[in-house]
Phi, psi and omega in degrees: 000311161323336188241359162282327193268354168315286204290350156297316163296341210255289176319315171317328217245313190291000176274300180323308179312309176269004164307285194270013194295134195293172156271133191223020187271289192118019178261157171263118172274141179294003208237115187280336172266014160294314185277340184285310179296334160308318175310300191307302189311296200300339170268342157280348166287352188250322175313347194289107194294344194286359198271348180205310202299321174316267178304345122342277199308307202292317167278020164235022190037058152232051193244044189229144180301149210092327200249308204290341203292317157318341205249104200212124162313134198266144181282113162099003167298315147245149180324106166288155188319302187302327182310312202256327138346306204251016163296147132294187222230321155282320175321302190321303190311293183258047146333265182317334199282315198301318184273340169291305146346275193295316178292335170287333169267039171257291174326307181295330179293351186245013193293322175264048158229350175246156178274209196260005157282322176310336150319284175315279138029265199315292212302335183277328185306318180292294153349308167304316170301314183286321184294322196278330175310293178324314177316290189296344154306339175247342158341151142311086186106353176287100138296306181207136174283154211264164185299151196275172174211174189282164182249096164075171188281336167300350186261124174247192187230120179355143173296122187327157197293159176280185167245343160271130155354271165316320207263345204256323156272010145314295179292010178258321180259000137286333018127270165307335208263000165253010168292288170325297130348312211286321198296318162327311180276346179286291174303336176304321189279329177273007162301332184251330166298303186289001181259043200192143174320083147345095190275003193268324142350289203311329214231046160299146160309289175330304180287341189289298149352287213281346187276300171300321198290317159315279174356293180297351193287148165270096172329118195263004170307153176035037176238153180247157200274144171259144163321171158317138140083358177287095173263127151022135147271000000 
């Protein structure tokens, strides 16, 4: 049973991962509230502080009274919640896509402040990327997705890195403690999507088809049969 029980935790955890492991393949699924609860998950596994913010403070010692108090979200770096509410729903997408960016390429400048979870971190950040793509596809009028763009005026792009120390892993762990907080609100707005009509349904291409294709059929009411070889007057 002792030697049994690693690999029941060990198999527990490799279930878990793929339970929630994003899609990185680049295929799409058609069923959008399907690709919507994939979203929910993964954002609700990165709000989680224990996944970059946690480990961080501790590998910079500011996870002590005094320090952590300091670890504050720097104002307008990322989109508030209300901000993002009031998007559209391709604005949003490529909101999220546009700040998913920029936090990986944040990541790589703190990767030698960080341990070897920002690696897993990036796979979801991609993952995510690839689903909101999927996502945007079915959107009404998507061809191809369109390029990202910023969200409301507030949102500005971080202060340049300090050159003290101390200022420089500060920012980095305000930095992270508003990624959480972005992510957290992320899930709220697609949380209020799956609880909401699906309008990428409503405007499917197929039904829009098969809805014209009705249409064109010629209603045979009140029409009368002519004989063989007879036309019309």
């Amino acid at each position: 049973m002792r030697a049994q029980l690693p690999r029941r935790v060990l198999l527990s955890l490799v279930l878990r991962l793929l339970f929630l492991k994003p899609v990185v393949t680049g295929s799409c699924s058609g069923d959008d509230q399907e690709l919507l609860k994939q979203l929910q998950r993964q954002t609700d596994f990165m709000q989680d502080t224990s996944r970059l913010l946690d480990p961080y403070m501790h590998a910079q010692g500011l996870d002590v009274p005094g320090l952590k108090e300091h670890c504050q979200e720097h104002p307008g770096v990322f989109p508030r919640e209300n901000a993002l509410h009031g998007l559209s729903r391709r604005g949003f997408l490529q909101t999220l896509n546009a700040k998913l960016g920029h936090v990986l390429h944040r990541l790589t400048i703190l990767q030698q402040d960080l341990p070897k979870v920002q690696l897993t971190v990036k796979r979801y950040i991609y993952g995510i990327r690839n689903n909101i793509y999927c996502l945007a596809q079915l959107l009404p009028g998507s061809s191809e997705t369109a390029e990202p763009t910023q969200a409301g005026t507030e949102d500005s792009p971080p202060p340049p890195p300090a050159s003290d120390t101390f200022q420089r892993k500060l920012q980095g762990c305000q930095f992270l403690r508003g990624y959480h907080r972005f992510m957290h609100s992320v899930g709220q707005v697609f949380h209020k999507w799956r609880e909401s009509p699906s309008r990428s349904r409503r405007h499917s291409p197929h039904r829009a088809l098969r809805k014209g294709a009705y249409r064109m059929q010629p209603s045979m009411r009140g029409k009368r049969l002519m004989p063989r070889g007879q036309l019309p007057q």
